[in-house]
C-alpha positions in Angstrom: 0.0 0.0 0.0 1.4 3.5 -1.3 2.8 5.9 2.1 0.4 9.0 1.9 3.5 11.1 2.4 6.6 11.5 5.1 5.6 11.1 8.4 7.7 12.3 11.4 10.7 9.8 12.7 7.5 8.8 15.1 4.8 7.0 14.5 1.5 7.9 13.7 -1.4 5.9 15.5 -5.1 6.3 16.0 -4.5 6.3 20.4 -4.6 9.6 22.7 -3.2 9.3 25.9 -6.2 10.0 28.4 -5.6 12.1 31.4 -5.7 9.6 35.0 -8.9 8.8 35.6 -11.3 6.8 36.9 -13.6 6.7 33.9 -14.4 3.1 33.2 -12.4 2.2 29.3 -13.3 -1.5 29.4 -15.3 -4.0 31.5 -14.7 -7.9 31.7 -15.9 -10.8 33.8 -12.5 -10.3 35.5 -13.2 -6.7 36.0 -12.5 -3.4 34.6 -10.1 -1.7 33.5 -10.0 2.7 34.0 -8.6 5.5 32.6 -5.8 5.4 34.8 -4.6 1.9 34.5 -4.9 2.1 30.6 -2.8 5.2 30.8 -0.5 3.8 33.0 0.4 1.2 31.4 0.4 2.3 27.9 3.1 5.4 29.0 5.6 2.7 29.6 5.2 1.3 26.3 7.5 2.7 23.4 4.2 3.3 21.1 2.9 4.9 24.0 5.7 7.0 23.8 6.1 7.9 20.5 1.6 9.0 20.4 2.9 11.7 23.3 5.8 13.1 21.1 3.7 13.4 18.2 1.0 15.1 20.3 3.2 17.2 21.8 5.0 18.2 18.1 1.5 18.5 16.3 0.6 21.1 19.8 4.0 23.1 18.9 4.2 23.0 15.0 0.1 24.6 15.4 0.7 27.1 17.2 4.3 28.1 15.4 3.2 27.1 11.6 -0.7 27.3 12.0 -1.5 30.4 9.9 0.8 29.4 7.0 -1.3 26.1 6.4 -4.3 27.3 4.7 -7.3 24.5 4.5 -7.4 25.2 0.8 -3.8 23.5 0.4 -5.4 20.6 2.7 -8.4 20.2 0.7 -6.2 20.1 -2.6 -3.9 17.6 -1.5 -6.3 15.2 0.3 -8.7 15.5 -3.6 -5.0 14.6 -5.4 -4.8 11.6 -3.2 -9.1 10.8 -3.6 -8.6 11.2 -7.5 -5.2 9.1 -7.7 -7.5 6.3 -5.8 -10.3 6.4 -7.3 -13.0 4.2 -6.9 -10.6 2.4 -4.5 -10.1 5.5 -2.4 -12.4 4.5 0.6 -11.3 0.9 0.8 -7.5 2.2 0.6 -8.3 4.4 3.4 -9.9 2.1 5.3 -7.1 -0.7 5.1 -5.1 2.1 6.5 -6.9 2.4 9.2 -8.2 6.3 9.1 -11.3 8.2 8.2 -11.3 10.8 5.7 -11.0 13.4 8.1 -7.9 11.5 10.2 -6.5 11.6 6.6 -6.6 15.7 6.5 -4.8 15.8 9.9 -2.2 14.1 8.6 -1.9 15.7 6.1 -2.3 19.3 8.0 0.2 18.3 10.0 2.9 17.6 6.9 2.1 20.6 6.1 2.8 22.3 9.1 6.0 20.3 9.2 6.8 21.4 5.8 6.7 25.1 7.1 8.9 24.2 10.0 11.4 22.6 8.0 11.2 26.1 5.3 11.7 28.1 8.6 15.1 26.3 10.0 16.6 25.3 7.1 19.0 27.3 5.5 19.8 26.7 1.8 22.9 27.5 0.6 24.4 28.8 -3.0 25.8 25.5 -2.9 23.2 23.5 -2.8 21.3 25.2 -5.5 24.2 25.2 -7.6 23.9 21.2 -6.9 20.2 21.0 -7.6 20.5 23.1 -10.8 22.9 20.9 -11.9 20.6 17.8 -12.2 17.5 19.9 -12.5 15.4 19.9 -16.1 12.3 21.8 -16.2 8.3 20.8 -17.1 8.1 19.4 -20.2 5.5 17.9 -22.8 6.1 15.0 -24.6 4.1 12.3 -27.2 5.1 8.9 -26.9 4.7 5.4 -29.6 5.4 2.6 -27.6 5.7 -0.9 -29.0 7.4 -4.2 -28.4 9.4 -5.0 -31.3 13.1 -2.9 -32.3 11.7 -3.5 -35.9 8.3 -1.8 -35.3 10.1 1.1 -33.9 12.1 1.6 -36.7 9.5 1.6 -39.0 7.6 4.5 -36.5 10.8 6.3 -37.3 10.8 5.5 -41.0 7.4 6.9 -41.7 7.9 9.8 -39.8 10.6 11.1 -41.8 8.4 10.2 -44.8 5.8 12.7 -43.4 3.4 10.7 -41.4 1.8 12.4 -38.5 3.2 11.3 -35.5 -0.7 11.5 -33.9 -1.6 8.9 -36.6 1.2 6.6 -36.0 0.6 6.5 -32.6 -3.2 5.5 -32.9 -2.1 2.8 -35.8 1.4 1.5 -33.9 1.2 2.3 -30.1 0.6 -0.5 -27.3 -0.5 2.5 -24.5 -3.9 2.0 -24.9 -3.7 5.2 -22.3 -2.1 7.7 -25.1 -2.7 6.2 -28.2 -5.8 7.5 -29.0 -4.6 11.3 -28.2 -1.5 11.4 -30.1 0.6 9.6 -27.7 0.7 13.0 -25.3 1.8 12.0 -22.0 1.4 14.6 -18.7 4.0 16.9 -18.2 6.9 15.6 -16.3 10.6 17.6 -14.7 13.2 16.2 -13.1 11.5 15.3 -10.2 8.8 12.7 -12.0 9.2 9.3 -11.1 6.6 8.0 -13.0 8.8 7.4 -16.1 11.9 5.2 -17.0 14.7 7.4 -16.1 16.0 6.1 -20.0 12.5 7.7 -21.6 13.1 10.8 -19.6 17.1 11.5 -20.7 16.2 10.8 -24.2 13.1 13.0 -24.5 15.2 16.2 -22.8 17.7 15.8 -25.6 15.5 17.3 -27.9 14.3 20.5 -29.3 10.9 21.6 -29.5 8.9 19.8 -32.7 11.9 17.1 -32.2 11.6 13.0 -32.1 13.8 10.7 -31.5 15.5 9.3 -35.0 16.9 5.5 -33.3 14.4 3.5 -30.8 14.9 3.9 -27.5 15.0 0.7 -24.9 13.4 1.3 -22.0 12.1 -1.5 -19.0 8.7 -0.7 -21.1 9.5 -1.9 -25.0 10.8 0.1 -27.6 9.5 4.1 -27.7 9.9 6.8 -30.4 9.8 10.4 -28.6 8.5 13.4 -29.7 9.3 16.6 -27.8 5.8 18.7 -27.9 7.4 22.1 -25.4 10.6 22.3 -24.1 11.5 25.9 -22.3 15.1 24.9 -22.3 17.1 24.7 -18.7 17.6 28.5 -18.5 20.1 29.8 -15.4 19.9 28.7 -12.3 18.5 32.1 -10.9 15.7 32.1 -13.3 14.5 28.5 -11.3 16.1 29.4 -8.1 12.0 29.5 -6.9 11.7 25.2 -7.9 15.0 24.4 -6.7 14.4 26.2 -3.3 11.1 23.9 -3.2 13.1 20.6 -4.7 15.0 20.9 -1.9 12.6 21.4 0.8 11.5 18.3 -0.7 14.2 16.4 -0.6 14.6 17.5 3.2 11.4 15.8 4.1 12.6 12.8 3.4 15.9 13.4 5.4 15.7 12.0 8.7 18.6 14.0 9.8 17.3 17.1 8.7 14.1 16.3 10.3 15.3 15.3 13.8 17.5 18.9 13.8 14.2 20.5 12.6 11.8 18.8 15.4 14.6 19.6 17.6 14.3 23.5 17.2 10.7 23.5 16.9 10.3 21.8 20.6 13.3 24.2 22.0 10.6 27.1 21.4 7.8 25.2 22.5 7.8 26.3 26.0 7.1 22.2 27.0 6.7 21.1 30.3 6.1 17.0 31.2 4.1 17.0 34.2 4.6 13.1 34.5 8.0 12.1 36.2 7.8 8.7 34.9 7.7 10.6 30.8 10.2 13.6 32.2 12.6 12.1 29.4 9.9 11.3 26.7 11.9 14.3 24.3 15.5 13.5 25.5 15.6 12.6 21.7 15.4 16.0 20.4 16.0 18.3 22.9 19.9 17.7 23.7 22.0 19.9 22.1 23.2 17.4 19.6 20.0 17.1 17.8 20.2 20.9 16.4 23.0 20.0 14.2 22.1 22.0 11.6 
């Protein structure tokens, strides 16, 4: 089952730790069992543990971040994920063990972290200098797939004879997806992962109004490319805006830049642990190793 996105270096589960009480939780022919003793014992557990941090870090990252996550960019992502799905959207969901609105608290609170991670991380010349240098921007391109070399080449040969590329694609490709629409695929950068990594070098080779004259092998079949819009790479200051975000990005899924991150965030969270027994429940974050960068 897909991950719904980068999730702290804790982990997220449907408990809450109740406050002591005697408030029955359970009953059995052996007795019952309260507040308290479900709270005790689950406190010394290391899931138990990890639901408090996360509490406490969703608390801190609200009240730091909050007015920089709009709902709008909730709403958005959480329909991205319910149209990616599908009709299976509800029974993905389910096997994940959330509701739809569990779903856009999660996701709220990537956000947030997102913002966090913006706010402490400094990005240097560098590191954009790095980006840029394996960075390619949006592009559009048409695609014939088939299985055979000798198929391919024949794509190739009528193409040069003047056959529409639109029409060969409808009369050659096996995307049953494209074929039918001239082969156009969604537009893809460097960041795409949908696509063989072979497909995508070939198809940034070329010009606007370009295709590929030799078949290209990819883990697919054979494909003949046509480049539909290329802007060309530019200069690094003229996408200094993507690769900022790229790497923001790439930070989320950096669990060392993540710890250092969580580490500030709680340092300015004014948090007190009134329970002696979870006094070192941060100890994690908050020593002065953990704001390494």
């Amino acid at each position: 089952m897909k991950k719904w996105f980068v999730a702290l270096a804790t982990v997220l589960m449907g408990l809450t730790l109740a406050a002591c009480g005697s408030k029955t939780v359970a009953t059995t022919s052996g007795g019952k069992i309260t507040e308290s003793e479900y709270y005790s014992s689950l406190k010394n557990t290391s899931s138990g543990k990890q639901v408090l941090q996360q509490m406490i870090l969703d608390k801190v990252l609200e009240k730091q971040y909050g007015d920089k996550v709009k709902t709008s960019q909730v709403t958005k992502q959480y329909n991205t994920y319910k149209k990616e799905y599908g009709s299976s959207f509800k029974s993905v969901l389910s096997q994940s063990g959330m509701t739809a609105s569990q779903l856009k608290q999660q996701i709220r609170d990537n956000l947030l972290l997102k913002e966090a991670v913006k706010g402490n991380v400094t990005i240097t010349n560098a590191q954009l200098k790095k980006q840029f240098k394996s960075y390619e921007p949006k592009v559009t391109v048409s695609h014939i797939l088939v299985s055979k070399k000798s198929t391919a080449e024949t794509v190739i040969k009528d193409l040069k004879a003047g056959d529409s590329f639109a029409s060969l694609a409808k009369k050659y490709s096996t995307d049953s997806t494209t074929k039918n629409k001239g082969g156009k695929l969604a537009a893809f950068d460097s960041t795409g992962t949908s696509l063989d990594s072979t497909f995508k070098k070939a198809a940034w080779k070329l010009k606007t109004g370009e295709y590929t004259t030799t078949p290209v092998k990819t883990t697919s079949g054979y494909e003949v490319i046509k480049m539909d819009s290329n802007p060309g790479k530019g200069t690094l200051n003229e996408h200094k805006a993507e690769l900022k975000k790229q790497i923001i990005d790439d930070d989320m899924n950096n669990s060392t830049v993540l710890k250092s991150v969580v580490s500030k965030v709680l340092k300015k969270g004014n948090i007190s642990i009134k329970d002696s027994q979870l006094q070192n429940v941060l100890s994690d974050y908050l020593t002065s190793s953990s704001s390494s960068k």
